[in-house]
C-alpha positions as CSV (number, residue, x, y, z in Angstrom):
1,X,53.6,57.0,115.5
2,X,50.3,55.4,116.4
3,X,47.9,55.2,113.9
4,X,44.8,54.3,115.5
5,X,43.0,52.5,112.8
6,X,43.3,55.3,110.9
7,X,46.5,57.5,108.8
8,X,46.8,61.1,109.7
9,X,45.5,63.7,106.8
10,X,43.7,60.9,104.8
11,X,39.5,60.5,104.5
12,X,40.2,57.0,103.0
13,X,42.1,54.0,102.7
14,X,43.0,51.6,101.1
15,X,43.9,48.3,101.9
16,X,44.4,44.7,100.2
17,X,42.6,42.0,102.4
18,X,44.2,38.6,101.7
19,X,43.0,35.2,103.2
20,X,42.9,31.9,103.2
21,X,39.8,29.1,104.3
22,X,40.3,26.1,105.8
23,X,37.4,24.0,105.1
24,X,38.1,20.9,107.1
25,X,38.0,23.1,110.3
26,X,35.9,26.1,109.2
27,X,39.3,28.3,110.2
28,X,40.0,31.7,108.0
29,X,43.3,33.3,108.6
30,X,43.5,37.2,107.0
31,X,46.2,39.5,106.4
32,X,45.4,43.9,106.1
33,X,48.1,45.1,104.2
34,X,47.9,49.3,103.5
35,X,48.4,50.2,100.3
36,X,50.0,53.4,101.2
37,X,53.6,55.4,101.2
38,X,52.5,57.2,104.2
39,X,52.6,54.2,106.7
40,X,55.7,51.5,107.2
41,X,54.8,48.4,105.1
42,X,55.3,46.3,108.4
43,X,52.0,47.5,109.2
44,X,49.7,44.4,108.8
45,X,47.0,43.2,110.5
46,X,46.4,39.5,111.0
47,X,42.9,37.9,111.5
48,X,42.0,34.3,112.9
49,X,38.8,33.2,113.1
50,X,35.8,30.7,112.2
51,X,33.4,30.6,109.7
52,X,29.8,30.1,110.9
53,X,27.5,28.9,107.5
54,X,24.4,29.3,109.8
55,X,25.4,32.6,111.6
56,X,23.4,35.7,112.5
57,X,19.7,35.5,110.9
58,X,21.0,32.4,109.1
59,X,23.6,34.4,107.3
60,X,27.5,33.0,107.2
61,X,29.7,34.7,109.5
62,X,33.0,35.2,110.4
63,X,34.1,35.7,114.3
64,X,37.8,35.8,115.6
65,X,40.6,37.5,116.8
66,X,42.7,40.3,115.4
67,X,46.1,41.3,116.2
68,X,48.4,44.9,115.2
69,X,52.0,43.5,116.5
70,X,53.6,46.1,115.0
71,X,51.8,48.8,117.6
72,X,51.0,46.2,120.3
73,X,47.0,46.7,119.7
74,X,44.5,43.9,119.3
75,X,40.8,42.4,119.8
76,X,38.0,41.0,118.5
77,X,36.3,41.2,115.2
78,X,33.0,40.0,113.3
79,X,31.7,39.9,110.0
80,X,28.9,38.4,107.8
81,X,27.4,38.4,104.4
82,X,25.0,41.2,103.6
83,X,22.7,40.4,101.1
């Protein structure tokens, strides 16, 4: 089944968002894991990316890759602070 960034019948998930920052290198590496029943629990999505202290509008951001190997899907991702 492919979920599509989204589970079948449910208006929200959730999700625990684990990480870790290398500060030598600026490099973040995240894991999505779903906290669901309805969805396998091999389901994870992996982040790699940098953090940028002086990013958009001087704001720190984050700016990588993302990849689903479980359904074969992937691309590109950004975040940044919000203040």
């Amino acid at each position: 089944m492919l979920y599509k960034g989204d589970i079948p019948g449910q208006p929200v998930i959730f999700y625990t968002l684990r990480g870790k920052f290398d500060p030598e290198n600026m490099d973040v590496v995240m894991e999505k894991v779903y906290e669901t029943s309805l969805i396998s629990e091999d389901l994870r999505i992996r982040y790699k990316g940098k953090l940028d202290l002086n990013g958009t509008e001087g704001r720190p951001v984050i700016t990588g890759t993302w990849d689903n190997s479980m359904e074969g899907t992937h691309g590109n991702f950004a975040c940044r602070l919000e203040e």
